[in-house]
C-alpha positions as CSV (number, residue, x, y, z in Angstrom):
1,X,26.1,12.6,31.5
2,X,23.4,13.9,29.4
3,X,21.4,12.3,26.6
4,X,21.9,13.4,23.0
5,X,19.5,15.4,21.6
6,X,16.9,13.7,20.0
7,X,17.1,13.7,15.6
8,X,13.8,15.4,14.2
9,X,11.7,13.2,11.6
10,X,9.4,15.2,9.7
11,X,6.9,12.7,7.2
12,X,4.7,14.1,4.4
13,X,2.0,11.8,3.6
14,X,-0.2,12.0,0.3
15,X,-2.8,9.9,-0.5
16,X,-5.0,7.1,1.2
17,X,-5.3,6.2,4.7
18,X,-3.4,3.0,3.9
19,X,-0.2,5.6,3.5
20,X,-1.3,7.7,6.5
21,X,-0.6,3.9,8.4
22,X,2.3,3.4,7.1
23,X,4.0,6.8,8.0
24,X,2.9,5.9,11.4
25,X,5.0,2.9,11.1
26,X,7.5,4.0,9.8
27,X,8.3,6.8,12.3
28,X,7.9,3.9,14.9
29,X,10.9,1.3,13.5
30,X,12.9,5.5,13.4
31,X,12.2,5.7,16.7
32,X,14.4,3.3,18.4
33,X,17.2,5.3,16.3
34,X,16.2,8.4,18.2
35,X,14.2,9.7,15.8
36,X,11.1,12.6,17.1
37,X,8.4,14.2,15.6
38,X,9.6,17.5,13.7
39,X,7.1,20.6,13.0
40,X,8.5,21.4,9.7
41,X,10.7,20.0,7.2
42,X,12.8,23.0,7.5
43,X,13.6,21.7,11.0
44,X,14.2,17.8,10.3
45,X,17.2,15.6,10.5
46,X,15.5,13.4,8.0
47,X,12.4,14.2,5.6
48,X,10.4,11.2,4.1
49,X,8.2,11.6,1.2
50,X,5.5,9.1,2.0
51,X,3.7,9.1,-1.9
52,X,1.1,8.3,-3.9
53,X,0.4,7.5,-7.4
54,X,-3.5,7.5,-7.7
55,X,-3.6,11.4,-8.8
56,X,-3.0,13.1,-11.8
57,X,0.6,14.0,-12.1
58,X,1.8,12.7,-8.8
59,X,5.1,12.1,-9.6
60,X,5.7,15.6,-10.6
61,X,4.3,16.6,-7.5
62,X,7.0,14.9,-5.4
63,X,9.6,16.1,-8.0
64,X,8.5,20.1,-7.1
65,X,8.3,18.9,-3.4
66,X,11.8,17.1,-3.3
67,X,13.2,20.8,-5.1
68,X,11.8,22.5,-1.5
69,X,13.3,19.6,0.5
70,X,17.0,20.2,-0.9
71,X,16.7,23.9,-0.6
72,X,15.9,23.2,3.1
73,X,18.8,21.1,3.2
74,X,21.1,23.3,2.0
75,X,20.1,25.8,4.4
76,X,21.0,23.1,6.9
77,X,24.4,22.5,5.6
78,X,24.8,26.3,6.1
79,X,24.4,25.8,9.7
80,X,26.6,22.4,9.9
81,X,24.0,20.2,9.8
82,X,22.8,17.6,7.8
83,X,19.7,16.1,6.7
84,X,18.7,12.3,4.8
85,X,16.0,13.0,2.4
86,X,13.4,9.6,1.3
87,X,11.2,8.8,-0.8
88,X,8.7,6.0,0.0
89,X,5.0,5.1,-1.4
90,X,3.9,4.1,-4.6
91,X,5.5,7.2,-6.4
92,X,8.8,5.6,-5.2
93,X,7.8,1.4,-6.4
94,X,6.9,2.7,-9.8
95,X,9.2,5.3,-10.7
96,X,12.2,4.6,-8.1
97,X,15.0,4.5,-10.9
98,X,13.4,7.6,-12.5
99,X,13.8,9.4,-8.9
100,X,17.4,8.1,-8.6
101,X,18.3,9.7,-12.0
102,X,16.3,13.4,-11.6
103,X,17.0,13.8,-7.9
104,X,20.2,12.4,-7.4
105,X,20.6,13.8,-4.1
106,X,18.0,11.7,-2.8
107,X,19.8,9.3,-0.3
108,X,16.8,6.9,-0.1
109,X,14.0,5.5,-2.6
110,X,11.8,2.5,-0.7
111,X,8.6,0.7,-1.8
112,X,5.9,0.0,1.1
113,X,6.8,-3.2,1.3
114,X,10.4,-2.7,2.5
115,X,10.1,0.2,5.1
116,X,10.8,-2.2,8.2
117,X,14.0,-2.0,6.6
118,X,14.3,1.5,6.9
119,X,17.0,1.0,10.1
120,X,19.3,-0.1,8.2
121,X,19.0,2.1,5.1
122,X,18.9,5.1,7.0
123,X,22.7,3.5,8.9
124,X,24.0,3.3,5.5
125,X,22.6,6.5,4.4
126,X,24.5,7.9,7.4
127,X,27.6,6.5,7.0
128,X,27.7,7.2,2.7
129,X,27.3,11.1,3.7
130,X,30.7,12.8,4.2
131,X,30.7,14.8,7.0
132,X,33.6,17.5,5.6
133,X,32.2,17.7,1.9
134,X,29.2,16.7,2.2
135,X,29.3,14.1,-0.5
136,X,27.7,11.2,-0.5
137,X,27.7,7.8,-2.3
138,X,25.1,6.4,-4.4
139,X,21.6,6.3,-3.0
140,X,20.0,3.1,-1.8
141,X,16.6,2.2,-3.6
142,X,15.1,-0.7,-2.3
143,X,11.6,-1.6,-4.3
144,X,11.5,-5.6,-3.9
145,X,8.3,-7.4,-2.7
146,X,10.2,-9.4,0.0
147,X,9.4,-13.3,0.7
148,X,9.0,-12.5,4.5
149,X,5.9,-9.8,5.4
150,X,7.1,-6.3,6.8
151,X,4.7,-7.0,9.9
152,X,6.7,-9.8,11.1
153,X,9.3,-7.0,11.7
154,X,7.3,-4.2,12.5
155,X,6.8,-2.8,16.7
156,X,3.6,-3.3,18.2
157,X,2.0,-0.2,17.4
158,X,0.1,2.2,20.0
159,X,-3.3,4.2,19.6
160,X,-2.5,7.7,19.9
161,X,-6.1,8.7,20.5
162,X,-9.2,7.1,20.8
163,X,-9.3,6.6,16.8
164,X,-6.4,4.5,15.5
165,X,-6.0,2.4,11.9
166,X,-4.9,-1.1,11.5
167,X,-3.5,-2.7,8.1
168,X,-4.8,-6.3,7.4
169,X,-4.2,-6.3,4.2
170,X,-2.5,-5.6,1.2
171,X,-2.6,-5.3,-2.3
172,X,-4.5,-6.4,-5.1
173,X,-5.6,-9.2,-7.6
174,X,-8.1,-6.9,-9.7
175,X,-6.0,-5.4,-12.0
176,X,-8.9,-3.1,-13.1
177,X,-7.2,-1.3,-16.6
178,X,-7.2,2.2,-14.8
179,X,-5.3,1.2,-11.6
180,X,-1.3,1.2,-10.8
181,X,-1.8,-0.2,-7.4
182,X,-1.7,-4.4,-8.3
183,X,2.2,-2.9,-10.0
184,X,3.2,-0.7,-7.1
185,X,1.7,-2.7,-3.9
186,X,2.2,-6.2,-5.0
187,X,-0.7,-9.2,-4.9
188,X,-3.0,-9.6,-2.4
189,X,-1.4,-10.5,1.2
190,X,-3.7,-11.0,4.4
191,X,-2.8,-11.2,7.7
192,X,-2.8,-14.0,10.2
193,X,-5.9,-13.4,12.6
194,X,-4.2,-14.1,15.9
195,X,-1.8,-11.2,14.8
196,X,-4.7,-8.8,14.2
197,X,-6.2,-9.6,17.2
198,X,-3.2,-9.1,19.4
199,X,-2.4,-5.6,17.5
200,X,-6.6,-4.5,17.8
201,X,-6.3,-5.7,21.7
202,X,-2.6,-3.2,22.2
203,X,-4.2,-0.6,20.3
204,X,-8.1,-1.1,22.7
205,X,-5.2,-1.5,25.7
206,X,-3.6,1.8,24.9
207,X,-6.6,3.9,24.4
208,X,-8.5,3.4,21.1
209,X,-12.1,2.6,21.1
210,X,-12.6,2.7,17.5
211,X,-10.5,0.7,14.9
212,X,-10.5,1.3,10.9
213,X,-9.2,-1.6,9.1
214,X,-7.1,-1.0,6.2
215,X,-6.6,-2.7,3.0
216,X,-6.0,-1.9,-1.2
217,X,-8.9,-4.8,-0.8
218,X,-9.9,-4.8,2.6
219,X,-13.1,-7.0,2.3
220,X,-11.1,-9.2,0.1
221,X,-9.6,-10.7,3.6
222,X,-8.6,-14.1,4.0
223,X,-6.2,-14.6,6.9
224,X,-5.5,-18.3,8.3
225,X,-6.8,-18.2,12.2
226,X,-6.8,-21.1,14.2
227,X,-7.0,-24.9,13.0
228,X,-5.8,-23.6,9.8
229,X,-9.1,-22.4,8.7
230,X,-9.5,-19.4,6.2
231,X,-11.3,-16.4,8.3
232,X,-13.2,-13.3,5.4
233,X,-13.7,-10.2,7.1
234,X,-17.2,-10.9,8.6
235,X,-15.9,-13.1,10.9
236,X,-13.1,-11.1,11.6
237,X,-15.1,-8.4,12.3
238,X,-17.5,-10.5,14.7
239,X,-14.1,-11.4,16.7
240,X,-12.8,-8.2,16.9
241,X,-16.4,-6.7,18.5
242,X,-15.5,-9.3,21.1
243,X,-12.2,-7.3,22.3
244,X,-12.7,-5.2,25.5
245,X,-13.1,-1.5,25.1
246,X,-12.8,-1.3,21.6
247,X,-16.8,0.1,20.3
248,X,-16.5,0.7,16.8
249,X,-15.5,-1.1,13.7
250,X,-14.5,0.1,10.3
251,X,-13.4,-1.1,7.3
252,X,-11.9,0.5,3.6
253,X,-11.4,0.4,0.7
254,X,-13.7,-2.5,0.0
255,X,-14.4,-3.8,-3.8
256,X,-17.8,-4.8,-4.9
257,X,-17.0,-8.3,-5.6
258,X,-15.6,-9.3,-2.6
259,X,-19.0,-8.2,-0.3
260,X,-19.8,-11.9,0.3
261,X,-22.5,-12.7,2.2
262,X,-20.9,-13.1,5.8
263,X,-19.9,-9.8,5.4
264,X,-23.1,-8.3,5.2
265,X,-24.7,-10.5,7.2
266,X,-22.3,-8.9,9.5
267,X,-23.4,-6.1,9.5
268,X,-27.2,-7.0,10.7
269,X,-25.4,-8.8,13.9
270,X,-22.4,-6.9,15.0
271,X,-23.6,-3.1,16.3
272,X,-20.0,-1.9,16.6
273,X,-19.6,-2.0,12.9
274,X,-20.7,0.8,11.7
275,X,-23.3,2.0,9.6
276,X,-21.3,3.4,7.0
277,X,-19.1,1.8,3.8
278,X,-17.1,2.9,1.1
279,X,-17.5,0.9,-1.7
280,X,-16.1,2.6,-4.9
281,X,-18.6,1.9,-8.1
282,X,-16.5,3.5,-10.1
283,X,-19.2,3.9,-13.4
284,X,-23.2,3.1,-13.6
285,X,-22.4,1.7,-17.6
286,X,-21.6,-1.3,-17.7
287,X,-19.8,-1.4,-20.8
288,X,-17.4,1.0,-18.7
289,X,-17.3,-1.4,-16.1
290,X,-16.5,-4.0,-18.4
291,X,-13.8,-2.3,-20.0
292,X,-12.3,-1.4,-16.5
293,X,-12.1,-5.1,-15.6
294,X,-14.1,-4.2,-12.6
295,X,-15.9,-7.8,-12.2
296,X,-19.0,-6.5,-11.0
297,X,-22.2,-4.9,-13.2
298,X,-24.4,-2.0,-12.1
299,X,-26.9,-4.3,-11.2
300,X,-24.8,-6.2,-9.4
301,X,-23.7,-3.1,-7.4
302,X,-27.5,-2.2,-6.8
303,X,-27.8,-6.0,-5.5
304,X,-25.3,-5.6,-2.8
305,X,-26.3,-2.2,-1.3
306,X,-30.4,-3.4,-1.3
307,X,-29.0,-6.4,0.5
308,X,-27.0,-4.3,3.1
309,X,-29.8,-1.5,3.4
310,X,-32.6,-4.6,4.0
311,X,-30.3,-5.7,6.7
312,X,-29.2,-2.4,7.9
313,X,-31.8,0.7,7.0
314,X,-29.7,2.7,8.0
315,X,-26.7,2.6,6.2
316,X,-25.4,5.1,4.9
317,X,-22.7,4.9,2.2
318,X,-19.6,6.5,0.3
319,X,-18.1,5.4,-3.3
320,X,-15.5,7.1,-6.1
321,X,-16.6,7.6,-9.6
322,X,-14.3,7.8,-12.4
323,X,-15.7,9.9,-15.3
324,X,-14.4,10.2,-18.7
325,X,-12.5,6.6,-18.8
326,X,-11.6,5.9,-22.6
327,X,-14.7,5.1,-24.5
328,X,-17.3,6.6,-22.2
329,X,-20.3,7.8,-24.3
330,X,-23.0,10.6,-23.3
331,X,-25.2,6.8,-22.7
332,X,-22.3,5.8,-20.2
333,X,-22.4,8.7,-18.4
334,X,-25.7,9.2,-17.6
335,X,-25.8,5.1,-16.8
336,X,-23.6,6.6,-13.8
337,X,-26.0,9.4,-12.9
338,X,-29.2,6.9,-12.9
339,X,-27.1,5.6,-11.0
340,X,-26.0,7.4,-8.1
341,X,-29.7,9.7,-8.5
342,X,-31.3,5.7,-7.0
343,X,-28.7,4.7,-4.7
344,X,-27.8,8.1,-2.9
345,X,-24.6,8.9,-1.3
346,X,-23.7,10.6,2.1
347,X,-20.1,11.5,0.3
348,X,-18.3,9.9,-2.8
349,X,-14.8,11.1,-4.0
350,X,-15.2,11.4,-7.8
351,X,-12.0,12.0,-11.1
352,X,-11.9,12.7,-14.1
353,X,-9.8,9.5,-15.5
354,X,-6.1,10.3,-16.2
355,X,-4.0,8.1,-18.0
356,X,-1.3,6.0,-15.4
357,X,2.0,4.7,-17.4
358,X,2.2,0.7,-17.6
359,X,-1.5,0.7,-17.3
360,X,-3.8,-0.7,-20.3
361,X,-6.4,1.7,-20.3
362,X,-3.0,4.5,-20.8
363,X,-2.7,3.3,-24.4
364,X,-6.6,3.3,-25.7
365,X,-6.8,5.2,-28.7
366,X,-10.8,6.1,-27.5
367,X,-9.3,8.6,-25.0
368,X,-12.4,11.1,-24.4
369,X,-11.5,14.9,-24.6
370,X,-11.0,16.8,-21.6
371,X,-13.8,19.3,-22.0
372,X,-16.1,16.8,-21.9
373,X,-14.3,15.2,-18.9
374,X,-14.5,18.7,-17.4
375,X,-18.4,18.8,-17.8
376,X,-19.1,15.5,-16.7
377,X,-16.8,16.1,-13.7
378,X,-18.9,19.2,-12.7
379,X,-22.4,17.1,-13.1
380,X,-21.4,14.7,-11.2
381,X,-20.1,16.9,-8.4
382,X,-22.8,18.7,-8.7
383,X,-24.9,15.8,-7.9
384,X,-23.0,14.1,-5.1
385,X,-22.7,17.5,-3.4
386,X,-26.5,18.2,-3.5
387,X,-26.9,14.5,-2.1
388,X,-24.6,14.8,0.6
389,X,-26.0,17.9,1.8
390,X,-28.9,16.7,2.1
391,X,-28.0,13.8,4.0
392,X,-26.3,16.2,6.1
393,X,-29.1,18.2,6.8
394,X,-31.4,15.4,7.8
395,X,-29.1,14.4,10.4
396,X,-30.5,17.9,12.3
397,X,-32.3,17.0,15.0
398,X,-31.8,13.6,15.1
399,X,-29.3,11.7,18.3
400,X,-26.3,10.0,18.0
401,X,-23.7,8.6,19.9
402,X,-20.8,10.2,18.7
403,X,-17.0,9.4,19.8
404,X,-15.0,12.7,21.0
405,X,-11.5,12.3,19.5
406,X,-9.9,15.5,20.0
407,X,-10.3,19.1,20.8
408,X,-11.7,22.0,18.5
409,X,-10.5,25.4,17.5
410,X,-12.7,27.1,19.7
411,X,-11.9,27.2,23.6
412,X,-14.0,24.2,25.0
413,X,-14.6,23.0,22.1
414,X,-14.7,19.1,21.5
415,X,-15.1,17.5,17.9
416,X,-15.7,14.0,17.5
417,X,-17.0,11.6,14.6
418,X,-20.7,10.5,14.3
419,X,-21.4,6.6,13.5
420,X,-21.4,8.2,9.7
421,X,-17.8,9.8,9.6
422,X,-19.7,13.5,9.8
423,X,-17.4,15.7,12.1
424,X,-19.5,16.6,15.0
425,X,-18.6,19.6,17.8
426,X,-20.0,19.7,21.1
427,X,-19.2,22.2,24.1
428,X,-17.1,20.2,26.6
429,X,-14.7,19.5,29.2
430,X,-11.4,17.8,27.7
431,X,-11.8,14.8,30.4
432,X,-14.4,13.3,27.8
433,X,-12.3,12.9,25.1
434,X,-12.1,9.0,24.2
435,X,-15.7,9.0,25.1
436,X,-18.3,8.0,23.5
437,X,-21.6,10.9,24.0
438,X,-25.1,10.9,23.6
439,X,-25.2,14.0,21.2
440,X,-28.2,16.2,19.6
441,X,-27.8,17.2,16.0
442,X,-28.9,21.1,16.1
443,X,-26.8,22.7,13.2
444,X,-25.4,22.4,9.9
445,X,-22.2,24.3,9.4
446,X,-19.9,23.8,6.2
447,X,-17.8,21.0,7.1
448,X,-19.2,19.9,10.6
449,X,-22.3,19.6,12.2
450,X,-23.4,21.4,15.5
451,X,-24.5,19.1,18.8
452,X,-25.6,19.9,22.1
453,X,-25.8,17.0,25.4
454,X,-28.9,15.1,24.6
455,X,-29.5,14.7,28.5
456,X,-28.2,18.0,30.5
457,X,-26.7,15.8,33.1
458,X,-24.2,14.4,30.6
459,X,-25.2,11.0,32.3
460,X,-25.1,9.2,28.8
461,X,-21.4,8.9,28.3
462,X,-20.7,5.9,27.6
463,X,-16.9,5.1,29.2
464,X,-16.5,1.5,28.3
């Protein structure tokens, strides 16, 4: 007797790293179903449209994207075969009724809090579809914040590589004016501790030596640990550092008000979190900052990073600017240059601001033309760019211990990630992936940096 083939999942994941976890997931409740990797959607039993609804006209995008995804499976059908089509994300939580109605032939719509249900939506899928017509019944959308958390009925989950996320948290309180995500990911949930730590210790036990933890509000952690007692994320991360094998810590996205002092002071005491954060800014006025319900001031933004930098000196960091937000003057603006001309950034992701439906800042009359949005955009750009080339180039010649995650396009080729995030690529044998190397900035290429053995012998691989 021989096994049946194994059914092909192919997921297409937009957005944050938060979504790039939870594909991960989501392929490992399929799996038990029989469910494998495929290369293509072309070639998939099931296609699962894993969205986002930060970016200007997402939901369009996954309306053009579903249109390829049907054509696909009408090729299929051709053949005999068939193929469930989903659509999961925050795309799917906001606008799942509106997905139902354009692209009936959608068999499933899921929010991110439901997909360790997906078993049994993709049973009923199954059994709805008509294997002679290829009918179907209505599709199942399943949006609901559920009482219990998905993790409870999630699989232990397995580093695939010496670099592997973990999701502490979820969602968010803020309700900044700009943002769906408090609508579309639900209020802020934290983890239990002992359940962190026993995921960080399978993932250090299967391979990973460097963890980044995930939340809408990451630093805004407050899981219940032992006795009851209320743990933040600098004392998570102090236990975590403690957990054999596992090197290096990371955290995003973080939100200026929730850097609390044990936080940053955790950052002067643990070395294996890193010296390098993402904490978004967002504008340098703060009448914009006001207006976006951020909670924070530019000073108080200037605050938090001389604190960090006067424990660490060298830390680097990353943020996201949104220019353009209703209201924003010439003044405002160049409030957010000042701005990021003192602080300095090694990267920043930066917008122009778009409207998001069911948002308030969507219905301000003060909306600011998009010319002007264009210009700024390009200043600012301008501006980060020059900033993070220069950090880039001032890491020539300087050592760092660099983890090797994976091989490069060339043949013995090795690239790896510095303690800043740069990409770094080194000549070497494939047995040191998953180490962590002593390595010798020497070039600046576009998107990477060059690195050479800082000792010939290759005696400073560090193994452990």
């Amino acid at each position: 007797m021989t096994d049946a083939p194994a059914k092909r999942l192919f997921i297409k994941t937009y957005g944050c790293q938060m979504n790039v976890y939870d594909s991960a997931r989501m392929a490992d409740v399929l799996a038990p179903l029989g469910y494998a990797p495929a290369e293509s959607p072309a070639d998939a039993d099931m296609v699962i449209l894993n969205t986002c609804h930060i970016r200007e006209k997402a939901a369009e995008k996954v309306f053009s994207d579903l249109g390829r995804v049907r054509a696909y499976r009408s090729e299929r059908a051709a053949e005999g075969k068939d193929m469930i089509i989903a659509v999961a994300g925050c795309v799917a939580q906001a606008e799942g009724a509106e997905i139902m109605a354009r692209a009936p032939f959608v068999d499933i719509v899921l929010g991110p809090q439901t997909y360790h249900r997906l078993p049994e939506m993709v049973a009923r899928a199954a059994r709805a579809h008509d294997g002679k017509t290829g009918a179907k019944s209505a599709g199942i959308l399943d949006t609901e914040f559920p009482v219990e958390p998905k993790f409870d009925h999630l699989p232990a989950p397995r580093a695939e590589g010496p670099a592997a996320f973990l999701s502490i948290q979820e969602g968010c309180d803020k309700f900044c004016t700009f943002c769906v995500v408090p609508y579309t990911r639900g209020a802020e949930y934290s983890r239990p501790v002992a359940d962190i730590l026993r995921e960080a210790k399978n993932l250090a036990d299967s391979g990973a030596r460097e963890i980044t933890l995930l939340g809408q509000n990451v630093n805004a952690y407050h899981g219940v640990g032992e006795n009851d007692e209320v743990w933040g994320l600098g004392r998570l991360a102090r236990a975590l550092a403690d957990i054999d094998g596992l090197s290096r810590i990371r955290y995003t996205t973080s939100h200026p008000r929730d850097m609390d002092d044990a936080l940053m002071a955790a950052h002067r005491d643990v070395p294996a979190l890193m010296p390098f954060l993402h904490l978004p800014v967002q504008s340098g006025s703060d009448k914009i900052l006001e207006a976006m319900n951020r909670g924070h001031t530019a000073d108080d933004y200037r605050r938090i990073i001389a604190t960090l930098r006067g424990y660490r000196p060298d830390m680097a960091l990353s943020s996201d600017f949104i220019v353009g937000y209703p209201g924003e003057s010439d003044k405002d603006f160049e409030a957010t240059m000042a701005l990021v001309r003192e602080i300095t950034f090694a990267q920043a992701f930066s917008f122009k601001y778009s409207a998001r439906a069911g948002t308030p800042a969507a219905v301000l009359r003060t909306q600011v033309p998009e010319d002007v949005k264009d210009a700024r955009l390009y200043a600012l750009q301008e501006l980060l760019l020059e900033q993070q080339r220069a950090f880039n180039k001032a890491s020539v010649g300087r050592t760092f211990d660099v983890l090797l995650t994976h091989a490069g396009r060339h043949p013995g080729q090795l690239v790896g990630k510095s303690p800043y995030l740069q990409a770094v690529h080194v000549m070497a044998d494939p047995k040191h992936i998953g180490a962590i190397a002593r390595l010798k900035i020497v070039s600046l290429e576009s998107n990477s940096l060059g690195a050479v053995w800082a000792d010939a012998s290759e005696s400073t691989i560090k193994t452990a």
